[in-house]
C-alpha positions in Angstrom: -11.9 -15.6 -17.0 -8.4 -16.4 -18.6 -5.3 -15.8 -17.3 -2.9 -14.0 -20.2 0.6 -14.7 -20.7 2.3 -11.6 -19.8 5.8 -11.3 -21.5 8.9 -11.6 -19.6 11.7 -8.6 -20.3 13.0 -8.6 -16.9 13.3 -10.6 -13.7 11.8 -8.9 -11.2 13.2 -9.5 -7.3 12.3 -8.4 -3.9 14.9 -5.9 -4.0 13.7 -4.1 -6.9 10.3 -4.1 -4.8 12.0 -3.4 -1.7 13.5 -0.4 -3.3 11.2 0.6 -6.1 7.6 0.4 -3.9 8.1 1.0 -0.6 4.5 0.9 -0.3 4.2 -2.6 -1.9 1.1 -4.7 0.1 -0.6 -1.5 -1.3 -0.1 -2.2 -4.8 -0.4 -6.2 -4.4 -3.8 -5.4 -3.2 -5.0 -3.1 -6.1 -3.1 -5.7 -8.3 -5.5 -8.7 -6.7 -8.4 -6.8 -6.4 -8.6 -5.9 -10.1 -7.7 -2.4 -9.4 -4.7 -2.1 -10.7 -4.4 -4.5 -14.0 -1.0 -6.7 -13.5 0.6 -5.4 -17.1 0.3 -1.7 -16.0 1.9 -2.5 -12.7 4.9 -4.4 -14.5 5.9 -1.5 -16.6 5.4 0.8 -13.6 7.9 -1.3 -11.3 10.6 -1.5 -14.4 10.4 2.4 -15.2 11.3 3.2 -11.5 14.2 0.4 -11.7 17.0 2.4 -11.9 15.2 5.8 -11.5 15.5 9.0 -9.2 12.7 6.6 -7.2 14.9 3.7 -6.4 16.4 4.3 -3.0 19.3 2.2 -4.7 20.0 5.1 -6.6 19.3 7.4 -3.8 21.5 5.7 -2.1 19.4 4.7 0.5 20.1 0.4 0.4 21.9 -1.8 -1.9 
């Protein structure tokens, strides 16, 4: 098995997870379990940066 380079666009931080996946050990466990592939789960987290789903936007943290 080889691990591929994924491409970085964006810095991801535990904010963004904080506020993005409030369900996060979820996901980390799909992710590590080959249930979720790691690429898919990148894009997913940077579409809902920003989004009517971050609670930043909702107003719900900073």
């Amino acid at each position: 098995m080889s691990i591929a380079t994924i491409p970085t666009k964006i810095k991801f931080t535990e904010d963004d997870i904080d506020n993005c996946w409030p369900h996060y050990k979820s996901y980390f466990l799909e992710v590590l379990n080959n249930e979720y592939n790691i690429e898919r789960a990148r894009e997913d987290l940077q579409s809902l940066i920003g989004s009517k789903y971050d609670l930043r936007v909702q107003g719900g943290q900073s």
